[in-house]
TIVEXTI-186481 format. One record per residue (C-alpha): residue in three letters; chain; x, y, z. Coordinates in Angstrom, 3 decimals. Layout:
> r,c,xx,yy,zz
> ALA,A,X,Y,Z
...
This chain:
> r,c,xx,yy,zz
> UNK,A,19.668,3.778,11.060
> UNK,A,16.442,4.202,8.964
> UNK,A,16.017,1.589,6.186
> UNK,A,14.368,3.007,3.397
> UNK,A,12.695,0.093,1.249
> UNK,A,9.978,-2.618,2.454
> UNK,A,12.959,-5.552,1.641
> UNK,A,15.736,-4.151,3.806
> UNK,A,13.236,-3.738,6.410
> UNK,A,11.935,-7.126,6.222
> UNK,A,15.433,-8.332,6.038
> UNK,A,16.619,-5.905,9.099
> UNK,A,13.886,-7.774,11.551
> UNK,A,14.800,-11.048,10.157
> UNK,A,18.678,-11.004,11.081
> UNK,A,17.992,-8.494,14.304
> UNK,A,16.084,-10.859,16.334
> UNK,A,13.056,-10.331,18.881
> UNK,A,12.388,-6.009,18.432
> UNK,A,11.580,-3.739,20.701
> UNK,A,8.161,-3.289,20.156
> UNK,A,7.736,-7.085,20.874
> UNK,A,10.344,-6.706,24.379
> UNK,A,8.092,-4.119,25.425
> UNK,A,5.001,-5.477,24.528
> UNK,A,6.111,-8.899,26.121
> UNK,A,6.294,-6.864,29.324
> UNK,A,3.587,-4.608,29.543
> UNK,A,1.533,-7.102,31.732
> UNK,A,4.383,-8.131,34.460
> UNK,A,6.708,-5.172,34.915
> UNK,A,7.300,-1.449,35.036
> UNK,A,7.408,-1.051,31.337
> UNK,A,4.494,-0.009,28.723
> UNK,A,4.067,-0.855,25.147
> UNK,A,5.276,1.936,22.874
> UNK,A,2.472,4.567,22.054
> UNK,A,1.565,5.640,18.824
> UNK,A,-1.147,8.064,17.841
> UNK,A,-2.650,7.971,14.858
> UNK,A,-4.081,11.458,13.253
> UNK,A,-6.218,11.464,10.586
> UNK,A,-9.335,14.400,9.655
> UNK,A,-11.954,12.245,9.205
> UNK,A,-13.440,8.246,9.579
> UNK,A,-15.004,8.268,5.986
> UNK,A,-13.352,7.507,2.870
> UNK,A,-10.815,4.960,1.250
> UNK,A,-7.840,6.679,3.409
> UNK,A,-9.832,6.938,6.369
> UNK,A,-10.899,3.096,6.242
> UNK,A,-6.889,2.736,5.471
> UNK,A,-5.605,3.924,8.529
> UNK,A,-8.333,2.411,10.720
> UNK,A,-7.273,-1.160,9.214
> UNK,A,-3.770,-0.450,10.353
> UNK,A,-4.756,0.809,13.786
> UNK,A,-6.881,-2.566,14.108
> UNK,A,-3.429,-4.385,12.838
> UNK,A,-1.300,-2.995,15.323
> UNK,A,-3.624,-3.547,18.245
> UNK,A,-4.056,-7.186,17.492
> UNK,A,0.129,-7.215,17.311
> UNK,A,-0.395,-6.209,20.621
> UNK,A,0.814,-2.113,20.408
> UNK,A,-0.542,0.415,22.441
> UNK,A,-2.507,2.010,19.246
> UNK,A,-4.298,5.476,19.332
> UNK,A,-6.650,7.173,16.797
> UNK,A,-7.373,11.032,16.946
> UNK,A,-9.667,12.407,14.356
> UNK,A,-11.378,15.514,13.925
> UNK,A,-15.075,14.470,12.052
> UNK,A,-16.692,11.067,12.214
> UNK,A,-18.285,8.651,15.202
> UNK,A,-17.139,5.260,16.556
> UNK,A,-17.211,3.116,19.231
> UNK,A,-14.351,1.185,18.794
> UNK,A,-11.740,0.846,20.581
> UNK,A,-8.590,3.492,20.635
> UNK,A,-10.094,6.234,18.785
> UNK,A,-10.799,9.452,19.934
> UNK,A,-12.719,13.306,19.081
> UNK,A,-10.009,15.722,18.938
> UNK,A,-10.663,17.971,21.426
> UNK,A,-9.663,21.388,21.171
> UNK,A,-7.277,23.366,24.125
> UNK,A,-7.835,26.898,24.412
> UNK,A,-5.027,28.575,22.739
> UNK,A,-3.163,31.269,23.521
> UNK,A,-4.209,35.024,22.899
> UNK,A,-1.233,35.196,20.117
> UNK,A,-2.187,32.077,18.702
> UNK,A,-5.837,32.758,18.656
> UNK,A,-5.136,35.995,16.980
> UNK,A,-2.522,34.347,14.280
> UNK,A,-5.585,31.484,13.429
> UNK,A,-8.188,34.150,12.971
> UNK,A,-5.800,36.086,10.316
> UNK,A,-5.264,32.765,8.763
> UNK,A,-8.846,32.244,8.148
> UNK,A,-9.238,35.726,6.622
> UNK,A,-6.640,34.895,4.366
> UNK,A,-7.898,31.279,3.417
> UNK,A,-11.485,32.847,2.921
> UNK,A,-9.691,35.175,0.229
> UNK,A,-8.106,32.602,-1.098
> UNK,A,-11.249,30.107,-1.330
> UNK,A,-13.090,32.642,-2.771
> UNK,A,-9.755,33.888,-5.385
> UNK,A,-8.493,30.459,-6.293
> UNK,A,-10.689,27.822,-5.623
> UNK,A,-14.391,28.959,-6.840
> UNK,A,-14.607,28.638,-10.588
> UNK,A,-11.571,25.988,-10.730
> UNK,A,-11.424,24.439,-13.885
> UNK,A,-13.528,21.383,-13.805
> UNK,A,-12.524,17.414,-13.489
> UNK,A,-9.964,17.989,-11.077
> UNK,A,-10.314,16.273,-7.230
> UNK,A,-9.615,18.104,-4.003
> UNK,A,-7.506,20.826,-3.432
> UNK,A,-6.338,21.581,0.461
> UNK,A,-4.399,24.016,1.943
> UNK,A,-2.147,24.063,4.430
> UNK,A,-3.114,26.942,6.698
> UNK,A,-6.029,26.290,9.224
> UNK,A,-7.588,28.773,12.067
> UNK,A,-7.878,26.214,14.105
> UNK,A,-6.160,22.892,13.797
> UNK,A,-4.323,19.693,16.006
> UNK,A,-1.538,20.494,17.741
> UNK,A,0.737,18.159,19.808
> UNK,A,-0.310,19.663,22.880
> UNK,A,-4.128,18.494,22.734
> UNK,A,-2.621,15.125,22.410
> UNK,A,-3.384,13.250,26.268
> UNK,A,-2.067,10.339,25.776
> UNK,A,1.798,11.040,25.121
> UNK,A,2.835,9.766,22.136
> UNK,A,6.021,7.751,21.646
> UNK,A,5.166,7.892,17.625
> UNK,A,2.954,10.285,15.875
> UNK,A,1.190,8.508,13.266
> UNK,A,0.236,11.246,10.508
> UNK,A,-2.449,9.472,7.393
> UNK,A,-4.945,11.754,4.829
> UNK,A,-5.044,15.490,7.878
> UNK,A,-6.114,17.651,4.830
> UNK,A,-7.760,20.251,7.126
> UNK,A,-6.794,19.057,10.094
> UNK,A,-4.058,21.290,11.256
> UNK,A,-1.735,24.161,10.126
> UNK,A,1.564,23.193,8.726
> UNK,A,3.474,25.625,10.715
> UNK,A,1.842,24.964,14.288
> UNK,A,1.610,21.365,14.457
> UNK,A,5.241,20.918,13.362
> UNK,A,6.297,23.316,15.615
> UNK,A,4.408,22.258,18.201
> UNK,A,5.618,18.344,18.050
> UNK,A,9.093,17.998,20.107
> UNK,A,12.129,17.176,18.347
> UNK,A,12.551,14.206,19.770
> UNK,A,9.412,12.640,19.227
> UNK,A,9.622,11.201,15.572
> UNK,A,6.734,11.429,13.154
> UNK,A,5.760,8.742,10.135
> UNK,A,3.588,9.745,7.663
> UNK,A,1.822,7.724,5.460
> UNK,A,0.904,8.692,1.988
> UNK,A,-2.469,8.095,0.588
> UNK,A,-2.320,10.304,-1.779
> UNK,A,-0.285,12.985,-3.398
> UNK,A,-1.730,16.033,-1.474
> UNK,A,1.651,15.731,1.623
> UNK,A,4.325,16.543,-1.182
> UNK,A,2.262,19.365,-3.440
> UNK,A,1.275,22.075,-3.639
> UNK,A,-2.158,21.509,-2.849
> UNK,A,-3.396,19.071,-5.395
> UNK,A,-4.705,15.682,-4.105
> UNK,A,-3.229,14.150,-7.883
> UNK,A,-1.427,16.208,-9.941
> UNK,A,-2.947,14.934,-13.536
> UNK,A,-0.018,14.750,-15.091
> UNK,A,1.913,18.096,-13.696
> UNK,A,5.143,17.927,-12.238
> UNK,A,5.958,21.397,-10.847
> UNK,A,5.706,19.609,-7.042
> UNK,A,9.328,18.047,-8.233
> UNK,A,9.964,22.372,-8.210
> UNK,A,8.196,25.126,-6.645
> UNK,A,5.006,24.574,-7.798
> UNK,A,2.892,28.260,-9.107
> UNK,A,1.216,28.458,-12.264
> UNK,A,-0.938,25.914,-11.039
> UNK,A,-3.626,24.520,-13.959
> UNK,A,-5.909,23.348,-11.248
> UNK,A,-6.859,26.797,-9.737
> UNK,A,-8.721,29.822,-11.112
> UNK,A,-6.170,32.258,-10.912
> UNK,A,-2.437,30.416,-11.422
> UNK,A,0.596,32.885,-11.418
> UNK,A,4.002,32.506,-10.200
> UNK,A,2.943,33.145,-6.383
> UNK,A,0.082,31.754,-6.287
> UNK,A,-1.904,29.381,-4.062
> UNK,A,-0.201,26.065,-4.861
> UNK,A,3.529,28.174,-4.710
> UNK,A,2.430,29.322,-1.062
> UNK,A,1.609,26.067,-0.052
> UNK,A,4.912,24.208,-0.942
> UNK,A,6.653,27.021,0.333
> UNK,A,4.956,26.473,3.601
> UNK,A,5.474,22.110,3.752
> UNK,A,9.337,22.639,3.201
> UNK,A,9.886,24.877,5.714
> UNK,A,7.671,23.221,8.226
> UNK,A,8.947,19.724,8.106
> UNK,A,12.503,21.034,7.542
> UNK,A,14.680,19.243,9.983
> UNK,A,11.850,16.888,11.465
> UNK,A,12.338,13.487,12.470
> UNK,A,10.060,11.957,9.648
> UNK,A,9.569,8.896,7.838
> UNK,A,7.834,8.768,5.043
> UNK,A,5.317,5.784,3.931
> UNK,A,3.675,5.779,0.818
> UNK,A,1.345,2.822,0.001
> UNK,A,2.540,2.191,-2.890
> UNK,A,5.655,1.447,-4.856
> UNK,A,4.563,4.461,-7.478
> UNK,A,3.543,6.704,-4.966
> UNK,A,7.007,6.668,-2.918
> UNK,A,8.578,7.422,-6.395
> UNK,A,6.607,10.315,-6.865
> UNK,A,7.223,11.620,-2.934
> UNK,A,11.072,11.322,-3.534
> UNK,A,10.866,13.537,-6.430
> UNK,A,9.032,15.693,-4.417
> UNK,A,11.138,19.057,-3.325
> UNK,A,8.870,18.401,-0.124
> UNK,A,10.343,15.011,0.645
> UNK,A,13.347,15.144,-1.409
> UNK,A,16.336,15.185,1.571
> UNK,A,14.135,12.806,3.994
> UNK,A,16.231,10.069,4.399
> UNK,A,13.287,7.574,4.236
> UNK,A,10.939,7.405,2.073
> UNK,A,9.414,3.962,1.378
> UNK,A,6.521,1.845,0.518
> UNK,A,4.037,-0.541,2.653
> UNK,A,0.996,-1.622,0.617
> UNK,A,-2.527,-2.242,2.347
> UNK,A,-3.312,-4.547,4.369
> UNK,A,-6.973,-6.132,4.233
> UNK,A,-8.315,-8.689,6.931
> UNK,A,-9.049,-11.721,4.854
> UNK,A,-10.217,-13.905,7.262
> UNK,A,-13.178,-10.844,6.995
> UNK,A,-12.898,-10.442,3.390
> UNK,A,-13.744,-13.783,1.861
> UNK,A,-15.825,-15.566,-1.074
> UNK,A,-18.838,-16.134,0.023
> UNK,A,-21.622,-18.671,-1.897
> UNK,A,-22.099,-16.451,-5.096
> UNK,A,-25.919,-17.685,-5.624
> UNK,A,-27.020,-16.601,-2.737
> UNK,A,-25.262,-13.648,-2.514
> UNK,A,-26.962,-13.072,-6.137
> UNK,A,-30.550,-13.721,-5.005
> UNK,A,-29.973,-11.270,-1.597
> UNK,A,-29.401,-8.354,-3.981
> UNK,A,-31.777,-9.516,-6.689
> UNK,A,-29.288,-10.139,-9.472
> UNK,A,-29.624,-12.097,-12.582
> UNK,A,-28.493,-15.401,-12.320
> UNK,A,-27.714,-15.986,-15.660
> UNK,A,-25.622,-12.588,-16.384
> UNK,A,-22.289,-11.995,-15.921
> UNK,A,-21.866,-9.817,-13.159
> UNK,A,-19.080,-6.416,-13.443
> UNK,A,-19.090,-4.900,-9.962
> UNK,A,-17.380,-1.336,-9.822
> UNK,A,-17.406,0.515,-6.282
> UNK,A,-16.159,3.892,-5.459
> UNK,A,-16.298,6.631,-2.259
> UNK,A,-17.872,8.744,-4.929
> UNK,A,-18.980,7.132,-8.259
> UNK,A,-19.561,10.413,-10.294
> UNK,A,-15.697,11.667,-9.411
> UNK,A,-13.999,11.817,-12.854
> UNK,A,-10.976,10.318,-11.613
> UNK,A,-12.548,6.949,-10.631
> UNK,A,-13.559,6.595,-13.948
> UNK,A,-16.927,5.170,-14.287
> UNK,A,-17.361,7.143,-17.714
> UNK,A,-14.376,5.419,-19.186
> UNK,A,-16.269,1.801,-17.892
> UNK,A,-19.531,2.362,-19.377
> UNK,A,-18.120,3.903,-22.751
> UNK,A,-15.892,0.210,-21.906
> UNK,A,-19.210,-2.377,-21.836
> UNK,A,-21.108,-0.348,-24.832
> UNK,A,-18.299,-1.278,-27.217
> UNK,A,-18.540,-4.943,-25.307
> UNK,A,-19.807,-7.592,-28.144
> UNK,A,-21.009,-9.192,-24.874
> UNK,A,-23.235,-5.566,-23.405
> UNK,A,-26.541,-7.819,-23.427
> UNK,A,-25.518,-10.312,-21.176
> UNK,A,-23.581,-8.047,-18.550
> UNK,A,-25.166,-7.438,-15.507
> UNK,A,-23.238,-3.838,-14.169
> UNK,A,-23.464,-4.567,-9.990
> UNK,A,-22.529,-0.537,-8.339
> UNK,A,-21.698,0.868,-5.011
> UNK,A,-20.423,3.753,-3.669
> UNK,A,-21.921,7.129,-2.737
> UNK,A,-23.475,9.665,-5.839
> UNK,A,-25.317,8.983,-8.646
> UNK,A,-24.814,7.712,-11.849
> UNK,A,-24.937,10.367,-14.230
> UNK,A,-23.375,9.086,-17.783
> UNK,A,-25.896,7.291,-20.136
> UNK,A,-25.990,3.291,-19.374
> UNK,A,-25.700,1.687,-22.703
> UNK,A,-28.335,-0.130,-24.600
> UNK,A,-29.369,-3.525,-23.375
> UNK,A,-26.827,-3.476,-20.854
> UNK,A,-28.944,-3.808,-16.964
> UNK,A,-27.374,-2.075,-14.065
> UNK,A,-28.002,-2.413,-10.728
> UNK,A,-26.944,-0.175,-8.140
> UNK,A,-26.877,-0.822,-4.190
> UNK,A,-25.669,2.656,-3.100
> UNK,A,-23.254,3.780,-0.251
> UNK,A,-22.466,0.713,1.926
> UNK,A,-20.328,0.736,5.296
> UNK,A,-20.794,-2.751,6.545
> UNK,A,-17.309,-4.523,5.687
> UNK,A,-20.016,-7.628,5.880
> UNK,A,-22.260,-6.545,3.421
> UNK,A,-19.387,-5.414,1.153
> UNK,A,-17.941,-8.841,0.976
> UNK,A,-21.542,-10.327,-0.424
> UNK,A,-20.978,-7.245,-2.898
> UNK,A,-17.555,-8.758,-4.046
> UNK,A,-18.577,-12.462,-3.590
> UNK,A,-21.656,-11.615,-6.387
> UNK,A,-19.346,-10.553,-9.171
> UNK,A,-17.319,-12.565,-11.764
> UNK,A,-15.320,-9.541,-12.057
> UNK,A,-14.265,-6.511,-10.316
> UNK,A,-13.275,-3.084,-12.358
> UNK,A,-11.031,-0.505,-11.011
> UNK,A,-11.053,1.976,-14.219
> UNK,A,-9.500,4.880,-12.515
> UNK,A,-7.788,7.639,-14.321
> UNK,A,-5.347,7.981,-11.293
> UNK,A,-5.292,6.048,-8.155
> UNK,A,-2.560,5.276,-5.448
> UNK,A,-3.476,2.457,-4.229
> UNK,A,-7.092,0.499,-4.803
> UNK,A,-8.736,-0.774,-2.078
> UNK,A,-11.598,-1.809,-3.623
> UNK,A,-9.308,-4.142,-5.928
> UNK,A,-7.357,-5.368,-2.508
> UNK,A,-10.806,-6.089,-1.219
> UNK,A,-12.135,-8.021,-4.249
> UNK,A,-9.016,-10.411,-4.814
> UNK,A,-9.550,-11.051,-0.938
> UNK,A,-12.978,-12.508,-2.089
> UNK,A,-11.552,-14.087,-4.716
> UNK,A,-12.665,-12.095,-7.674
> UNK,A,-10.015,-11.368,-10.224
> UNK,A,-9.636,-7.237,-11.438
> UNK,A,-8.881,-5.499,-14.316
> UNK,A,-7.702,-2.218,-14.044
> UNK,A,-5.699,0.684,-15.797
> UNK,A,-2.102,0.141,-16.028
> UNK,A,-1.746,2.935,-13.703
> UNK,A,-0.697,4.412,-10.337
> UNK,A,-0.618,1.527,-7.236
> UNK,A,-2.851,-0.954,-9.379
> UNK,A,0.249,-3.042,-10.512
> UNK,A,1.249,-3.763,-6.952
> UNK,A,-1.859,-5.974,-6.699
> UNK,A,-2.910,-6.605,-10.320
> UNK,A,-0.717,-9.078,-11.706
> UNK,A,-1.601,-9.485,-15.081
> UNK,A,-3.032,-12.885,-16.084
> UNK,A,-2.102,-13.908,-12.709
> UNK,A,-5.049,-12.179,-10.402
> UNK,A,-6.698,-10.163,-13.391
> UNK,A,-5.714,-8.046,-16.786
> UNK,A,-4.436,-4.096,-16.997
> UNK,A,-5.548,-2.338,-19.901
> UNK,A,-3.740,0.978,-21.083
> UNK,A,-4.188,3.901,-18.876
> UNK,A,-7.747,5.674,-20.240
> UNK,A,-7.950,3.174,-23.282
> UNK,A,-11.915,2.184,-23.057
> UNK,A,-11.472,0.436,-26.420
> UNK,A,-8.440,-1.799,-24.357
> UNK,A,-10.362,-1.993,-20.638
> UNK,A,-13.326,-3.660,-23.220
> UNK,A,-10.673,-6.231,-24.650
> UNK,A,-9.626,-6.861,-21.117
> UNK,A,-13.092,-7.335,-19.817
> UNK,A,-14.628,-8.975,-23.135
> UNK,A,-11.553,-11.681,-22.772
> UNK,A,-12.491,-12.551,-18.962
> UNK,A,-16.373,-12.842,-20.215
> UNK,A,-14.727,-15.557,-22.854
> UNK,A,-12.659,-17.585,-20.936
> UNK,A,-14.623,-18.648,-17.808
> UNK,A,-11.942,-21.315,-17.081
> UNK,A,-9.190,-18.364,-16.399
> UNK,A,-11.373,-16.401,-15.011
> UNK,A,-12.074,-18.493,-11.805
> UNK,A,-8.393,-19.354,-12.042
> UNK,A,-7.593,-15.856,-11.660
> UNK,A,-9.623,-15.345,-8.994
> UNK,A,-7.957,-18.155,-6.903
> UNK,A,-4.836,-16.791,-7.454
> UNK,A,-5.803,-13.434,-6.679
> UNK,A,-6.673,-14.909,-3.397
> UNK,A,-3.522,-16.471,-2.833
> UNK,A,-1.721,-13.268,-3.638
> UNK,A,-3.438,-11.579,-0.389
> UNK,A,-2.790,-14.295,1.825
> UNK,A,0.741,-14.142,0.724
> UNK,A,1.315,-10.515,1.198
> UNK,A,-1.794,-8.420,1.773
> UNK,A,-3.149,-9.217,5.140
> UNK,A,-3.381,-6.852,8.072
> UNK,A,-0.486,-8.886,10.354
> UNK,A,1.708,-8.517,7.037
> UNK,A,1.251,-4.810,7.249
> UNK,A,1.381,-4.486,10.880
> UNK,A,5.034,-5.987,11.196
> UNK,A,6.222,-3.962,8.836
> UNK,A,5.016,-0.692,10.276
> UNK,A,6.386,-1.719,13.550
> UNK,A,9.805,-2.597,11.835
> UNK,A,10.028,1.121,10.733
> UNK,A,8.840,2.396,14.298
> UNK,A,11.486,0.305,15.878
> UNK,A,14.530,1.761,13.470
> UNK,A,13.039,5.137,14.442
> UNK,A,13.188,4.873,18.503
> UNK,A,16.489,2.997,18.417
């Protein structure tokens, strides 16, 4: 039986006893039998989804799985991942990937140059050269599928994967269930056939985005898959999907963050490292890329210049790109640029009295999971995942979705009331601890593999 929500899971594992994954596990060490194996794929190690996954990899390992990660671009040292590495294919196959990549040149060059602007990635699902199950050496018991935009074709990995090995699939963003679009802005036509798309060059009835549905429902038709999105919003919008419509289970598991890694540290010397001014009040925003439209940093600025309290904000930035919108007057910001060292990130959070998420669509927000962990409360968009972690005047505010005028109120009213604020931020702590930590997430991942390889 497959339980599809996060409570009848929890509530399956209370009443069932002792699982399998924990028999196994128990055993590894003095018998004949192994821990179940699960392999992770992912493309890449960079990037909110990327860090994600590795999170959960790290989870399961320290619950004691036998956890695998297989990516395709990036470099690490840590334990369980691996470079995908590439078996020669077959003459058919070899020939099949280089028509492929005639066609996806043509279709680059038809679809995707000169795409209206503002819009995030687009992928398609048809690769030259991609994962398949059989360049897999450690034999999987679980395929683990996270963000694999251009990391295999649709039709050969599916095919390739036996029909008895079962595949989960976590969502971490929209791009699984459309037809190409990472977030659909608004559009629906996923729920359909897609075409007509308003994110390409060229839309028509057949085009691009219609192909690429076309070519997710017939490759996961009939495959053992559960589907995770991380969060509650996001599974709605994958069971409306005509991808994901008729799989049985289709659920949601929020982030996990370690938070004995992620805490407050002392906030003056944290301050002082980065060369802050003591005696503003200090907004931290952080993004994979800060000049993406759809994180929103245009809507925060335009935010703080209508703030009656712009002089004495101190804007605190990181992420990768520039800043390219006009800072407003009086207003100082201070930008510390790309940063990958989970450490240095926390003395990031641990500087600010308040952390900004103003994206235009997001389906998570890892940066807000990671700032409540240090004890900093958020204000965000009412939008997407963010109300899974943002409970307002509880662990921060939500303002309406793109309202600047109301993300000021929200921000302006945190700047007022120092006495909440720091409340907030307690309690935005406790809500992690609670429900947000990597062992959290772990046990429920290995809930759903267990109702999978009963």
């Amino acid at each position: 039986m497959i339980l599809g929500s996060q409570q009848e899971r929890q509530t399956h594992r209370a009443t069932s006893g002792s699982g399998y994954f924990e028999r196994v596990a128990a055993r590894a060490n003095g018998g004949p039998h192994r821990a179940v194996r699960v392999v992770h794929v992912a493309t890449q190690l960079s990037g909110g989804a990327a860090i994600a996954a590795g999170r959960l990899h790290t989870g399961l390992l320290r619950h004691g799985l036998d956890s695998h990660f297989l990516y395709l671009h990036g470099d690490t040292k840590h334990p369980g991942y691996a470079r995908w590495q590439r078996r020669r294919r077959p003459l058919s196959q070899r020939i099949a990937g280089f028509l492929r990549e005639r066609q996806g040149q043509r279709d680059t060059q038809w679809y995707i140059h000169g795409r209206p602007a503002g819009y995030d990635l687009f992928s398609s699902t048809r690769q030259r050269d991609g994962i398949v199950f059989t360049d897999i050496d450690c034999a999987p018991d679980v395929i683990h599928l996270h963000w694999i935009s251009g990391a295999f074709d649709y039709r050969d990995f599916f095919r390739s994967v036996p029909a008895t090995t079962p595949i989960v699939w976590t969502l971490h963003d929209m791009n699984p269930f459309t037809g190409g679009c990472h977030y659909s802005c608004g559009c629906t036509r996923y729920t359909d056939s897609c075409g007509n798309c308003p994110q390409l060059s060229h839309p028509g009835p057949n085009d691009l985005s219609s192909r690429n549905l076309r070519d997710k429902q017939q490759a996961l038709a009939g495959r053992r898959l559960a589907v995770v999105a991380d969060s509650t919003w996001l599974a709605a919008e994958a069971r409306r999907s005509s991808v994901f419509r008729s799989v049985a289970a289709v659920s949601a598991i929020n982030y996990g963050v370690d938070h004995e890694l992620f805490v407050a540290n002392d906030k003056e010397s944290c301050r002082v490292a980065f060369g802050l001014d003591p005696d503003r009040i200090v907004v931290c925003f952080g993004a994979d890329g800060i000049q993406n439209p759809r994180k929103g940093m245009d809507l925060l600025l335009d935010a703080l210049a209508r703030s009656r309290f712009k002089d004495r904000i101190q804007l605190l930035v990181f992420g990768g790109g520039a800043i390219r919108q006009s800072v407003p007057g009086g207003m100082v910001i201070h930008n510390v640029g790309e940063i990958t060292s989970d450490v240095l990130l926390r003395s990031v959070y641990s500087s600010a009295d308040i952390f900004v998420i103003a994206s235009r669509y997001e389906a998570s927000g890892q940066t807000a999971l990671e700032a409540m962990a240090c004890g900093v409360p958020v204000v965000g968009f009412n939008i997407g995942g963010i109300p899974d972690l943002v409970l307002p005047s509880v662990t921060g505010l939500l303002a309406e979705k793109e309202n600047a005028s109301d993300l000021r109120r929200c921000i302006d009213w945190l700047i007022e009331n120092p006495g909440e604020r720091v409340r907030m931020g307690q309690r935005a702590r406790q809500r992690v601890e609670e429900g947000f930590t990597l062992a959290r997430q772990a046990r429920d991942y290995v809930a759903l593999y267990e109702e999978l390889l009963a």
